[in-house]
N, C-alpha and C positions, 0 to 999 in steps of 0.2 A: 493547469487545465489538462484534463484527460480525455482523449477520445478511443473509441472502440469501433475496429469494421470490421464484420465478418459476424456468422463464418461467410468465408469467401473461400475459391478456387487458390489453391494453394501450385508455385511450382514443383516439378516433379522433384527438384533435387533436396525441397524441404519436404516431403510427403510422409505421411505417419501413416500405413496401414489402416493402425486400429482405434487412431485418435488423431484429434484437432492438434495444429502444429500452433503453438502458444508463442506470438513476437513483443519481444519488447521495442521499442523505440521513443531515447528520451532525446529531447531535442532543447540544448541551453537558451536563454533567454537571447543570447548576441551569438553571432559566427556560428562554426561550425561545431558538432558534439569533438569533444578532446578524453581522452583514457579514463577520466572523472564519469561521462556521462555512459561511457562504456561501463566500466563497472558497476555506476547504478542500475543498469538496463539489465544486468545478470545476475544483481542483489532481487530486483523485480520480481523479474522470470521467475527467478526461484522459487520464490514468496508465494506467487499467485498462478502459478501454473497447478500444482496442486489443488485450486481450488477448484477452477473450470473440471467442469465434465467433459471431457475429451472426446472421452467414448460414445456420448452422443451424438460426435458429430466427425465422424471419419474423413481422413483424408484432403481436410479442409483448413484452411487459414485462422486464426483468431489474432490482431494485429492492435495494440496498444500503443497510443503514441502519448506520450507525458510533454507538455511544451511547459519548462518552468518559466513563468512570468516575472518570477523574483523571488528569489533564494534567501529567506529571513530566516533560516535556523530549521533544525528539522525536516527537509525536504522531501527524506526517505519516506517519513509517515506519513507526510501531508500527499506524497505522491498513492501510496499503497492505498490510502484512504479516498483518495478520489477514482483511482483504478476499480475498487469497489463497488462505490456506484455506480461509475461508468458503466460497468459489467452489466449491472442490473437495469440500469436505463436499456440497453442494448439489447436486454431479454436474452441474454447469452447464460447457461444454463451453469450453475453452481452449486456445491456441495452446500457451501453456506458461505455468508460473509465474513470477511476480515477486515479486523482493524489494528492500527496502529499506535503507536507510543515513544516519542523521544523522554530521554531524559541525560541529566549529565552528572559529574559529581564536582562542585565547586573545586579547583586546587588551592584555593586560599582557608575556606573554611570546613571543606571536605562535606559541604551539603548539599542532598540532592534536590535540582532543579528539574523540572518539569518542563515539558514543551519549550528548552531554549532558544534563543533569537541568538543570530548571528554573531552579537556584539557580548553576549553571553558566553558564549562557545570559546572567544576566546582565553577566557578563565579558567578551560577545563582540563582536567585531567584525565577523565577521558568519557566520552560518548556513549551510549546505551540506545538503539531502537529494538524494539520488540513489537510482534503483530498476533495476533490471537484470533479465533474463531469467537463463534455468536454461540455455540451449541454445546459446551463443554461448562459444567461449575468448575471444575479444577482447568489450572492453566493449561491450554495445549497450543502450548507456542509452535507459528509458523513462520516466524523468522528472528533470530537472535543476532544484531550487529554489535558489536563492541570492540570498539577503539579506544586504546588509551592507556595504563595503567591503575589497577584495581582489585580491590582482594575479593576473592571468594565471598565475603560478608557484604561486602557491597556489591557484588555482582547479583545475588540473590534481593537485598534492598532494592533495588533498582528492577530489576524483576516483579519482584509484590509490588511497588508502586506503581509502575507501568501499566501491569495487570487490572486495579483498583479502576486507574484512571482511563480502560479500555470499555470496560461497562458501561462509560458516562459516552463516549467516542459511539460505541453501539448502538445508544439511546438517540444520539443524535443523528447518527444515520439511519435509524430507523425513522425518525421525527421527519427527516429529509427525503424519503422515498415517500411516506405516506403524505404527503403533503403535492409531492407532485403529482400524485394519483388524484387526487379531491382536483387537483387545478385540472386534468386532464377528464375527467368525470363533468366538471363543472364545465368547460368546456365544446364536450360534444353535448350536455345535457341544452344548452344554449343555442344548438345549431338545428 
């Protein structure tokens, strides 16, 4: 579950001149965030700070909070992807949308799986997420993760498929914003 506040009033000692100051904040399903959810928070940022327009909005906050509800495999992409939309529900001004893509490579049969689960993952030998823009035919990756051990051929495999499987990710978020628009339409047309 992703929410988005802002832009809002930003402290001085986070303040960006000439752009929106971009937070991540992931927050574990139990207790408190542990170095795990740190580093996803800065894998995040990364990712989607690029994408906000910043510069539309000086001096100002934009604050992301990720609450993972339950951790079934892939949480990076599932998180990047719902930050996404959140964005856009939030009316928060972007270059374009991103999406995202797990995948892993089996250690037993050296094949690559798609959107692994949890129970998956422990099989691997090593992990691949990848995030892509909506506006480019050739890939223009925005974020490249990879853990594990893996050759150049497979790192590249795992890449085309990712990418493949990002189009269909696209289609669905775009199927997922127009859909709340018509409910929103339908809606005020009602009142």
């Amino acid at each position: 579950m992703v929410s988005v506040l802002g832009p809002v009033d930003v402290p001085l000692r986070d303040e960006k001149m000439d752009e929106a100051t971009v937070e991540v904040v992931v927050r574990p399903s139990m207790g408190v965030p542990t170095t795990k959810e740190k580093l996803m928070e800065q894998t995040l940022r990364k990712a989607i700070e690029p994408v906000i327009l910043g510069g539309m909005m000086p001096r100002t906050l934009v604050q992301i909070v990720v609450q993972v509800l339950k951790d079934d495999g892939s949480v990076i992409a599932a998180s990047l992807n719902a930050m996404s939309l959140a964005l856009v529900d939030a009316g928060v001004p972007m270059k374009f949308m991103i999406a995202s893509m797990s995948c892993m490579i089996d250690r037993t049969t050296n094949e690559i799986v798609m959107d692994p689960t949890t129970k998956e993952l422990e099989n691997a030998s090593s992990v691949h997420t990848f995030a892509f823009d909506n506006l480019s035919p050739t890939p223009n990756i925005l974020l490249s993760d990879s853990r594990g051990d893996f050759t150049q051929k497979q790192y590249f495999e795992c890449h085309d498929k990712c990418h493949n499987a990002v189009e269909k990710v696209h289609g669905f978020l775009r199927m997922a914003v127009n859909s709340k628009k018509e409910k929103e339409y339908q809606q005020l047309s009602n009142e």
